[in-house]
N, C-alpha and C positions, 0 to 999 in steps of 0.2 A: 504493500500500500504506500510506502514511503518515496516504493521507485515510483510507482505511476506517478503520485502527487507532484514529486520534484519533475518529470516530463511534462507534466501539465502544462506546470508552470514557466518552463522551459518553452514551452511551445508558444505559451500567451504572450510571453514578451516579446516573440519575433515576429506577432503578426503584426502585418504595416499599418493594417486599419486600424488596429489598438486607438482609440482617443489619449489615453494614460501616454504609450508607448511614442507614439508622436509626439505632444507636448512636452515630455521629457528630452526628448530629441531634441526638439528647438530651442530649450535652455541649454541643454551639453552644448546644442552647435555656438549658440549665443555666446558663451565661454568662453568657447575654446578662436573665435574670430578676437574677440576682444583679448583676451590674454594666451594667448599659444600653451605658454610653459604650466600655467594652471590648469588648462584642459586637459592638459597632458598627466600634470599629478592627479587631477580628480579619477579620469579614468584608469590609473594604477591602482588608486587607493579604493574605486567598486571591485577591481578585480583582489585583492585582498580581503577584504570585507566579506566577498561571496565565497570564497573559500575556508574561511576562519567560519561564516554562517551555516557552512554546509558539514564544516566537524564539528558544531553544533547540535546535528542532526533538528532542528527547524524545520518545519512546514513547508511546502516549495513554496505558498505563499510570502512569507515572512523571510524569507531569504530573497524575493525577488525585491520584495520593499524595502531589504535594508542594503541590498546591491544599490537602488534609486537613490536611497538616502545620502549614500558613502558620492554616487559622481554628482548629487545635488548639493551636497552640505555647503559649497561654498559658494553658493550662488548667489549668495547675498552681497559678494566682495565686487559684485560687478557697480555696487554704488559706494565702492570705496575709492576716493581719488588713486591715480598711477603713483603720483610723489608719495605718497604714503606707503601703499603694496611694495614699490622696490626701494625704498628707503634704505640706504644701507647700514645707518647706525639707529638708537634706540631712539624709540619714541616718545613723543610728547604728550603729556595726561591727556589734551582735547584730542592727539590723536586715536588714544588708547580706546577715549569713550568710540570714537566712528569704528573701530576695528571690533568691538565689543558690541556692537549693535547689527555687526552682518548679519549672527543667525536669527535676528527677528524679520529683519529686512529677506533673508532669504524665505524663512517661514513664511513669509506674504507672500512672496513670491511663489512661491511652490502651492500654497495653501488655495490661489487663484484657478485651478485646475481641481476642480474636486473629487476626481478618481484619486490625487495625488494626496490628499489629507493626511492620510495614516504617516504617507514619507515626510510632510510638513513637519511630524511633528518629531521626527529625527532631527532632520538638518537644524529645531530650533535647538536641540539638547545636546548636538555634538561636540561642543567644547564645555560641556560641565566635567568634573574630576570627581572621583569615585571620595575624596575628602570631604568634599562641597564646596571646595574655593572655586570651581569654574563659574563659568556665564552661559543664560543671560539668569537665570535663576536661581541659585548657589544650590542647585540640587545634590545629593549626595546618597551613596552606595545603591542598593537597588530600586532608590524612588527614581534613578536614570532608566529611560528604557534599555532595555538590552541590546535591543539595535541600536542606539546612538552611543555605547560605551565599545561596542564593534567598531564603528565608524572611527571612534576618537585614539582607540589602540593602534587603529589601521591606518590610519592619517597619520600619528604621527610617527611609527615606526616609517613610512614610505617618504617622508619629511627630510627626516635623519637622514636618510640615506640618498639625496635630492642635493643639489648645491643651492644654496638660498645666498642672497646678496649681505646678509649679517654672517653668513657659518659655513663653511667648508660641509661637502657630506662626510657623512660616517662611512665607515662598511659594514654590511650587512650583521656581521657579530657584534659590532660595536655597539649597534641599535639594538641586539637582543638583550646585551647589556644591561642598556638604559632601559629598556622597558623593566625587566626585570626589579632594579633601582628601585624606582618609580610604582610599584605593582604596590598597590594597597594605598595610595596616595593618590597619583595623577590617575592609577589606570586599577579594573578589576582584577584582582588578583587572580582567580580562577580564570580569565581569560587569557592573562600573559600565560599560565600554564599550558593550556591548551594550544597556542598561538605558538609557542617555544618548542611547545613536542610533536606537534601534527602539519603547522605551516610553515615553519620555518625550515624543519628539514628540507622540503622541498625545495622551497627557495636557493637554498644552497647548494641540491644537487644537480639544481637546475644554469645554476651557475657553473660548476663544476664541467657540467657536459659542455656549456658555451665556450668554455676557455679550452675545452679538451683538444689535441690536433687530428687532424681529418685523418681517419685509417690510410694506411700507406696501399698505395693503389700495386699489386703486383706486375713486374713485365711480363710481356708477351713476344 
């Protein structure tokens, strides 16, 4: 039953006529014109998300909405000025507040499509911290949905390891790391577990295989 569920929903997301599946299209494309390199993170950090949601074992629903949530979550940064986004040193408190009000602005955003509701209400929860010092509502441990503490593990592990105009990337162990660090504080603890043992291997042997050199071709 879990296979079928998960094809279902495998299926629904690729069909064109989708209302939902369309709309989300036009904000990913939206993005990704307006800021390349952000399009570019978003769609790494759904394809994370959906794989850490699926060693979840989740619903194919619920995996599909928090795949939405992880490449919408920042859609709200499209009403943050450019000098601010690539700013290369620290920012200023009137900055702080506009960078702290994306994910309501994205939540309107997303929220304007009403198949999309349920994913609204990710994108508004994906920067709260499993402590409660996140934003926009200093929510804390399991009053975050599960899927936005998905999003926020997945975001920022694909972060780390991303060149950003303030920080050099990480490599990929260095971010396991910091997640690790961080587990019980910024992030679910059970989930960096899960994330450490089931996804991250991958990751890595999947890098492994990219750097491998091409079998040696024999003469003839």
């Amino acid at each position: 039953m879990r296979l079928v569920d998960r094809r279902m929903y495998a299926q629904k997301g690729t069909r064109q006529g989708s209302a939902e599946h369309q709309t989300a299209n036009v904000l990913l494309r939206t993005l990704h014109e307006r800021e390349p390199e952000l399009g570019v993170h978003i769609e790494s950090v759904g394809h994370l998300a959906g794989k850490l949601a699926r060693c979840l074992d989740l619903p194919g629903e619920d995996i599909d909405e928090i795949v939405r949530g992880a490449q919408l979550h920042d859609v709200g940064k499209m009403a943050i000025p450019d000098a601010i986004l690539d700013k290369p040193g620290p920012l200023e408190e009137h900055e702080w507040k506009l960078m702290h009000g994306h994910t309501i602005t994205g939540e309107r955003i997303v929220a304007s499509a009403p198949a999309l509701l349920p994913v609204a209400k990710l994108v508004r929860s994906s920067h709260e911290r499993w402590d409660g010092d996140g934003y926009p509502d200093g929510l804390a441990g399991e009053e975050i949905p599960l899927g936005a503490r998905v999003i926020t593990l997945c975001d920022a592990f694909q972060a780390m390891i991303e060149d950003r105009p303030w920080q050099k990337r990480r490599t990929p162990a260095e971010a396991m790391d910091e997640l690790h660090r961080c587990a019980g504080a910024q992030f679910d603890a059970a989930l960096v577990d899960v994330f450490a043992t089931r996804v991250f291997p991958r990751l890595t042997e999947a890098e492994t295989d990219a750097a491998a050199p091409p079998p040696a071709v024999a003469s003839v």
